[in-house]
C-alpha positions in Angstrom: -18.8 -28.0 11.0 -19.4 -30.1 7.9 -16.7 -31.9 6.7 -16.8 -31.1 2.3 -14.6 -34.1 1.7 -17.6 -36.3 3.4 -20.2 -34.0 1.9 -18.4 -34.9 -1.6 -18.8 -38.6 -0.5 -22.3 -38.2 0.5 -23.2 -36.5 -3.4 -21.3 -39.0 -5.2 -23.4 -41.9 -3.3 -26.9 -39.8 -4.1 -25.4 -39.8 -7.8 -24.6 -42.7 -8.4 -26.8 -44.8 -6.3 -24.5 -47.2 -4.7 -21.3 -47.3 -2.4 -19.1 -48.8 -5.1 -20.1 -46.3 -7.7 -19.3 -43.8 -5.8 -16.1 -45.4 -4.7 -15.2 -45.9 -8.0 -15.9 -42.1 -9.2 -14.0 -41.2 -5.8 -10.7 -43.8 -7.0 -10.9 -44.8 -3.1 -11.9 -47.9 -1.4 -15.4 -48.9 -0.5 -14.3 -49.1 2.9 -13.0 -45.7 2.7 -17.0 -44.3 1.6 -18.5 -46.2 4.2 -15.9 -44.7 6.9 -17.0 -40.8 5.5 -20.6 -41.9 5.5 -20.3 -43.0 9.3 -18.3 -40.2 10.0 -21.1 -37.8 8.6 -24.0 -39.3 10.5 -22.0 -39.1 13.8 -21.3 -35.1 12.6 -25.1 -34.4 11.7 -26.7 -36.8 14.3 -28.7 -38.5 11.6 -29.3 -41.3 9.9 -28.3 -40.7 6.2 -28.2 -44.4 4.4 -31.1 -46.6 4.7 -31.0 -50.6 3.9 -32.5 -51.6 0.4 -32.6 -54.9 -0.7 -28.9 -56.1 -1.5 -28.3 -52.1 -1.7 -28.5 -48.7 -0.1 -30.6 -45.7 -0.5 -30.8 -42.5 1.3 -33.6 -41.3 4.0 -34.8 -38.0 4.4 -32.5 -36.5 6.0 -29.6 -37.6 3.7 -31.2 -36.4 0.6 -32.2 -33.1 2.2 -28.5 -33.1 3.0 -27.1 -34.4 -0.1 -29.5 -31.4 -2.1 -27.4 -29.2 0.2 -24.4 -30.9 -0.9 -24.2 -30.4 -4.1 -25.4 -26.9 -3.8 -22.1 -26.1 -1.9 -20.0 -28.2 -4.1 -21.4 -26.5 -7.5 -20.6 -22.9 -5.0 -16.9 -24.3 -4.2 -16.0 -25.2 -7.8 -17.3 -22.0 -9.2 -15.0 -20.2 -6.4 -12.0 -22.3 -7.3 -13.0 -20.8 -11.1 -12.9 -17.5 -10.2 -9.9 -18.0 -8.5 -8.4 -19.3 -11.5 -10.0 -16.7 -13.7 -8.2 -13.8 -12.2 -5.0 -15.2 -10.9 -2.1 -12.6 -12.0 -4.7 -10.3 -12.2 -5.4 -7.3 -9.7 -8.9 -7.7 -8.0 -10.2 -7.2 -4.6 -10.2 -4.5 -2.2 -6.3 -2.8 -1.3 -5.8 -0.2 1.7 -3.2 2.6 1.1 -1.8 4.4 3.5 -0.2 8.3 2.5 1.1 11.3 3.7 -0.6 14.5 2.9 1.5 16.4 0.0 1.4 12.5 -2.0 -2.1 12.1 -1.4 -2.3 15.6 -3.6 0.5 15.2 -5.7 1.0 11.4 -6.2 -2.5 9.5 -5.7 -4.6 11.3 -8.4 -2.8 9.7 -11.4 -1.7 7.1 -10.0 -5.6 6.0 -8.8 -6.7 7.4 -11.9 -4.5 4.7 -14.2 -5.2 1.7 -12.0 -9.2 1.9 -12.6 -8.1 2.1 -16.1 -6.1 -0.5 -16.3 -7.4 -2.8 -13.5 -11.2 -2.6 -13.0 -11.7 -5.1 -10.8 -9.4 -3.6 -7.7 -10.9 -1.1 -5.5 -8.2 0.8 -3.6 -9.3 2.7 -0.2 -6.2 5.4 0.9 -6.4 7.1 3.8 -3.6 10.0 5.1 -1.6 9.8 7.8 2.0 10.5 8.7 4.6 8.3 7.8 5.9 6.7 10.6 2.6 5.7 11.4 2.5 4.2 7.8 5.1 2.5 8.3 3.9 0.4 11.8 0.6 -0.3 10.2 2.3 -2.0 7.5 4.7 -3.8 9.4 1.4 -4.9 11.5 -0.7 -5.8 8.4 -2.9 -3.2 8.8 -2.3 -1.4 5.3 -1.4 -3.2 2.2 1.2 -0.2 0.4 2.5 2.9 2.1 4.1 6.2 0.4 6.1 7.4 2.9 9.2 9.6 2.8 12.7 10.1 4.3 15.6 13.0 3.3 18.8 12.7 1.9 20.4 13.3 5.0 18.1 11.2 7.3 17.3 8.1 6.0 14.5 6.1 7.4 14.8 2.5 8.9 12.5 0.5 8.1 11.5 -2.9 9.8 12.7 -5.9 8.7 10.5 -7.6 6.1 9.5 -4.7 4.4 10.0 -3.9 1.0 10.6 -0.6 -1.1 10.3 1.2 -4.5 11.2 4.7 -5.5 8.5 6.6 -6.8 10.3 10.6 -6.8 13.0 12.7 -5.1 11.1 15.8 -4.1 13.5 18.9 -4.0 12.9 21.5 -1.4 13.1 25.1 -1.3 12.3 27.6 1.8 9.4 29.9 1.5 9.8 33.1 3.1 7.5 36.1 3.4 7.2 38.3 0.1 9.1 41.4 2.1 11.8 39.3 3.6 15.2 40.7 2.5 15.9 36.8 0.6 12.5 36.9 -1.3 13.9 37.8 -4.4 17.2 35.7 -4.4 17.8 33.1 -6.9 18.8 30.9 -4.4 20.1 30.8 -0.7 22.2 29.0 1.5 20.8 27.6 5.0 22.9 29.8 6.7 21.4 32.7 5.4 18.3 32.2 8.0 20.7 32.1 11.2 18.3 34.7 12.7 15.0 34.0 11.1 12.4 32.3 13.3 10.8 29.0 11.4 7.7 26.8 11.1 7.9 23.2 11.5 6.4 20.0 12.2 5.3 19.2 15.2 8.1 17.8 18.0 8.8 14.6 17.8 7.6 13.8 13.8 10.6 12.4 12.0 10.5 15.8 9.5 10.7 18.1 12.5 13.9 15.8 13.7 15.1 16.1 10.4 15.1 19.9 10.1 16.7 20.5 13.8 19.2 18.1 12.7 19.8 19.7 9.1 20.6 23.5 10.7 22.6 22.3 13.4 24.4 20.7 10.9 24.6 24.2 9.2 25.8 26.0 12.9 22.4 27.0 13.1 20.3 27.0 16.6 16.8 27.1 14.9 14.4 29.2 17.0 11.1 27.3 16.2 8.5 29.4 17.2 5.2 27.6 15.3 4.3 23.9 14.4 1.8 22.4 12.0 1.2 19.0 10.9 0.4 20.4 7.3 2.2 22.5 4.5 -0.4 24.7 3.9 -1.1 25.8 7.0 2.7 26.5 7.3 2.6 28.4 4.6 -0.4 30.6 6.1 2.0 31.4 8.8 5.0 32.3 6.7 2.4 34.4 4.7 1.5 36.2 8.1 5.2 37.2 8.4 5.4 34.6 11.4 9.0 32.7 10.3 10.5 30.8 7.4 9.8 27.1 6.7 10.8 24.4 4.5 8.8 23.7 1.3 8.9 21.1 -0.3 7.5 21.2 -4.1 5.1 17.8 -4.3 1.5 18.5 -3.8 2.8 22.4 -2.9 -0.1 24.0 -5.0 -0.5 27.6 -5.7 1.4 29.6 -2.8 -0.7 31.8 -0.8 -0.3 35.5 -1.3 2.2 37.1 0.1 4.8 34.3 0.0 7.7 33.8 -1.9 9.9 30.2 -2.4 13.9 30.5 -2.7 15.6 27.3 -3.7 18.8 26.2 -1.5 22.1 25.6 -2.7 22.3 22.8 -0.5 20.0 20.7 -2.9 17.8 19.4 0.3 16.0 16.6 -1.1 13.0 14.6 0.1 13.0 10.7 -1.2 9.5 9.5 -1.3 9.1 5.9 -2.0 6.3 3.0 -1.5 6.6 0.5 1.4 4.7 -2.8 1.5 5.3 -6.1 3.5 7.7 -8.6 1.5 5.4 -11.2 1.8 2.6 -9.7 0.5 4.8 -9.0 -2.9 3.4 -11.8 -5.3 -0.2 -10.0 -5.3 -1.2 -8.8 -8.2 -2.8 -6.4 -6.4 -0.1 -4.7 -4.4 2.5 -5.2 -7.8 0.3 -3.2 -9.8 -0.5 -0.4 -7.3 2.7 -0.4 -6.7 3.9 0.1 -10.5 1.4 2.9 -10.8 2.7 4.9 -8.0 6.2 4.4 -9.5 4.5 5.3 -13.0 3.0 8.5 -11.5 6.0 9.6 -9.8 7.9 9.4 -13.2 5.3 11.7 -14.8 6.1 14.3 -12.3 9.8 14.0 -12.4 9.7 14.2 -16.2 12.2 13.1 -18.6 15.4 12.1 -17.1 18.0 14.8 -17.9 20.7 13.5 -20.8 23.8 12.2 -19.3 27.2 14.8 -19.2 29.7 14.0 -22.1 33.4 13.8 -22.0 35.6 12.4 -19.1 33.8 14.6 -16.3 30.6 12.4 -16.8 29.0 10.6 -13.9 28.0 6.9 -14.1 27.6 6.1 -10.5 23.6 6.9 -11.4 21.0 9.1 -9.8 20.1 9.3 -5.8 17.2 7.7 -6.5 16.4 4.8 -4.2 14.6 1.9 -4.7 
């Protein structure tokens, strides 16, 4: 490997034609040129300086390798520019990591207003479930992560990760267009103590949740179908095959023969961005993580005016940050 501090030694010498020049361009001693110039023949295995009279001048090989020199220096200093040019600035290449209802509902707009707004960042996502969000960004492998937990079931996340709210996702229960609830306003969890549901599969933190939330309930569930995705659950509940939980982000037109029935319960998913909190001062992951936020306020809509009078609330919203 070549040293740059003794290739900057060896171009100041070929500038300026002598060791004290180029110790005086340097501010270092004389001594201290001559020591980087040994140093660098020792490293190439060549003979760079040549006797000249009272004076010095370079062989061959040391003004091949001081051309080379300052062709790397002049490729350093224009780096160190460009670094300079775009610090606080989003640029590069960012991996985003997403389950499947926000990479419908969330990551259009969002991606959509950060090549607006920051040209210079390219943004890969790729879906997958979010516990396995969540290890790739505690291992480095992802740079941001929209993941989700419930309001009853919050998720633990490793230390030295950080988090920002983007939505709360409310969730309703879509039942077959002839069950006897299809044309309720609303329902309580109770009223499915016989129904059969759809779910997740075992062992996904959503499936975990759900077994928990009916038990909770006095409900046994009787789970007789999983799938990993919404809309194939919903296919199911359209063939008259159970119930299921549906949440309304990145839901989509319901297939025929299905009918959604809010719960009193007010089941809520939180869906929030995850990113390591040492990667938090990059411009990068800052603004991707503003535009989720941004995109998740456009599909929560205005905030809804506070209550007047003494029964108002000012403990503040469930949403987490």
């Amino acid at each position: 490997m070549l040293n740059l501090e003794r290739l900057r030694t060896l171009d100041a010498v070929a500038r300026y034609g002598s060791v004290s020049a180029a110790a005086a361009e340097l501010r270092v001693t004389t001594s201290a040129v001559s020591q980087q110039l040994a140093k660098l023949e020792r490293e190439t295995g060549e003979r760079l300086l040549a006797r000249q009279g009272r004076g010095i001048r370079l062989t061959d090989a040391g003004r091949l390798l001081a051309d080379h020199a300052e062709r790397i220096l002049s490729q350093v200093a224009l780096a160190r520019s460009d670094l300079e040019a775009q610090r606080g600035r989003a640029v590069g290449r960012l991996l985003l990591g997403a389950f499947p209802t926000a990479v419908r509902g969330v990551l259009p707009a969002a991606l959509t207003r950060l090549r607006a707004e920051h040209p210079q960042l390219t943004v890969a996502t790729e879906e997958m479930r979010p516990e396995e969000a969540v290890r790739r960004i505690d291992r480095g492998d992802l740079d941001v992560a929209i993941v989700l937990d419930w309001t009853n079931r919050p998720m633990t996340l490793p230390a030295g990760l950080s988090k920002a709210g983007i939505l709360d996702d409310p969730v309703d229960v879509a039942v077959p267009a002839g069950h006897p609830l299809a044309d309720r306003p609303d329902v309580v969890l109770e009223d499915f103590a016989d129904d059969e549901w759809v779910s997740w599969p075992s062992g996904e933190f959503c499936h975990d949740w759900l077994l928990a939330t009916l038990r909770a309930q006095g409900i046994e569930p009787r789970v007789s179908h999983m799938a990993d995705e919404h809309h194939t659950q919903l296919v199911l509940v359209a063939a008259g095959l159970g119930v299921v939980v549906s949440p309304r982000l990145g839901r989509g037109p319901l297939p025929a023969g299905v009918r959604v029935v809010p719960v009193r319960q007010a089941m809520c998913r939180h869906v929030f961005a995850v990113w390591r909190a040492d990667a938090g001062a990059r411009p990068s992951v800052r603004a991707t993580v503003d535009a989720l936020c941004a995109a998740g306020r456009e599909l929560a809509g205005p905030e809804p005016a506070p209550a007047r009078g003494p029964a108002a609330d000012h403990s503040g919203g469930s949403r987490r940050s």
